[in-house]
Steps between C-alpha positions, in 0.01 A plus 500: 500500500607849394552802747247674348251198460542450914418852524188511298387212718561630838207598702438874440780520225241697353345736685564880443647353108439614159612813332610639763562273840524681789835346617697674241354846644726773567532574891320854405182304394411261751594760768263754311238275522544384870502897601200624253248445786677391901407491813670770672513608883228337732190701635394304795459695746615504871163492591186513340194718488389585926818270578358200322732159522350407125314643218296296321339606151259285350416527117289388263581485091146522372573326193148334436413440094853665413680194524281393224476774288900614529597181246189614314287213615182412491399230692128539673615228745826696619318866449256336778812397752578853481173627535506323859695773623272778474180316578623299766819569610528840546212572685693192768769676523363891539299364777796274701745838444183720670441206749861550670543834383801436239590736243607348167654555169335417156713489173218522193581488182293752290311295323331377773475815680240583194318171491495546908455887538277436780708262697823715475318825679360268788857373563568843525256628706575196752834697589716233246745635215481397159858506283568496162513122342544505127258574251390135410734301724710529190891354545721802512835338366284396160444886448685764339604777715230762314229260538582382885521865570166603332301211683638586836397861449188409377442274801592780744189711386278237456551448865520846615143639270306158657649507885530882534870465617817494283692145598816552653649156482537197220524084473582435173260194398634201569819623608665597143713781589639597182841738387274779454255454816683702747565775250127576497432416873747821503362667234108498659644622850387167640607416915531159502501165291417176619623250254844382553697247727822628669416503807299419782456884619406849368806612269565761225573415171823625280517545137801477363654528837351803616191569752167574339309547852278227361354288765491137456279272717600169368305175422587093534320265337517332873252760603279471211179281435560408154771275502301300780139522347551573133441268235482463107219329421651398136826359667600265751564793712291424725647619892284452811583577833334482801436839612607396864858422364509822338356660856804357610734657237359840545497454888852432477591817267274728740666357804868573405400819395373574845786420611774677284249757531452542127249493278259189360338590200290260335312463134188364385271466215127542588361213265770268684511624858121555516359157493343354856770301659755736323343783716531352822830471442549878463245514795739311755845657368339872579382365807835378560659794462244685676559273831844700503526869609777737330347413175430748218275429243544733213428580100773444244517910457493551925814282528671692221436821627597382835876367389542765227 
């Protein structure tokens, strides 16, 4: 066997190959790329808001039909999964947040800020904030710069003519934080975004190695519903777990939070958090963290404010 045919062969001898692999980048590329968007110095406070030991801020992506529609789908049958969110879910959850007095965040995508104009004002007027969450759940890195830039934009006053109130904090959907995204989180004057993973804590972002005074209140996929509950009807991904072993998980995030006296932020989707046994989950983990004093519960945009 040849050198090169050993290579070929190797596990991951491909990966990053074709025109232009990434191991025969200069040292000026890969390190441009590392520093386009950092983590730079931490946030977390000494103490939180009244002296608090631990801020909690629960949110809410209110994706609903949009995870339908963004691949241009159609489907009645997955259109009507969504629709659960609205119809059942949300009402759930507005009335457990009022039952132990907990102030939330909601990330909307436009879209469904006009197909729920209604819904988005009583969220609202319930004391909760509502941030900006793509135009269609759309996937940011797939967009040119021009076009990821218009639809943010777009989304911003789609939220701000229905709510009342100008949002003053992003999640890109799903996560997809692309080259450009932090350019026009600058750009719209935005405090915080919620949709990276450096960290545990409250830190603010660099670009290109220099402050921006951007807040970022990072996510885990450990503190998010999906990746327990979600499932693809048309694959063999098909997850279940039992929502006590995922009280457990989120019991054990809360709890070390409490006790580096940090921060425990968690996300979830309405159409996957709000089924019954799914809500007593929440239920017991905000009774939970009720049962302990020193705890502040807070919206995505309180938190910001607070560290900034």
């Amino acid at each position: 066997m040849t050198k090169s045919s050993s290579q070929a062969s190797a596990p991951g001898a491909n990966a990053g190959s074709g025109p232009d692999p990434s191991w025969g980048w200069k040292d000026a590329r890969w390190q441009g790329i590392v520093n386009k968007v950092r983590a730079g110095r931490s946030l977390k406070p000494a103490a939180w808001q009244h002296g608090a030991r631990c801020a909690v801020a629960l949110s809410f992506d209110s994706d609903h039909e949009s995870w339908v529609l963004r691949d241009g789908g159609n489907s009645p049958a997955g259109l009507a999964s969504g629709q659960y969110g609205p119809r059942m879910a949300i009402p759930r959850i507005l009335d457990l947040l009022r039952t132990y007095d907990v102030p939330a965040t909601f990330f909307v995508p436009a879209v469904i800020a006009k197909l729920y104009p209604d819904e988005q004002k009583r969220v609202v007027g319930e004391g909760h904030e509502i941030g900006i969450h793509g135009w269609i759940h759309e996937r940011n890195s797939n967009l040119a710069p021009e076009v990821e830039r218009d639809l943010t934009l777009r989304s911003a006053d789609v939220l701000a003519r229905i709510t009342g109130k100008a949002p003053v904090g992003m999640r890109t959907p799903s996560w997809d934080f692309s080259q450009s995204t932090l350019q026009i989180i600058r750009e719209m004057g935005l405090l915080y975004d919620s949709s990276l993973m450096a960290d545990d804590e409250p830190y603010e972002l660099l670009e290109e190695g220099r402050p921006t005074g951007v807040v970022e209140l990072p996510v885990e996929w450990i503190r998010d519903d999906y990746p327990y509950f979600g499932m693809d009807r048309l694959t063999n991904l098909r997850p279940h777990t039992p929502p006590e072993s995922v009280l457990a998980i989120w019991k054990g995030e809360f709890d070390l939070a409490l006790r580096e006296r940090g921060m425990f932020l968690l996300t979830m989707h309405p159409h996957v958090i709000g089924h019954r046994s799914r809500m007593l989950l929440l239920e017991e983990l905000i009774r939970h963290m009720r049962s302990f004093s020193g705890v502040w519960f807070a919206t995505h945009e309180q938190v910001a404010r607070f560290v900034k």
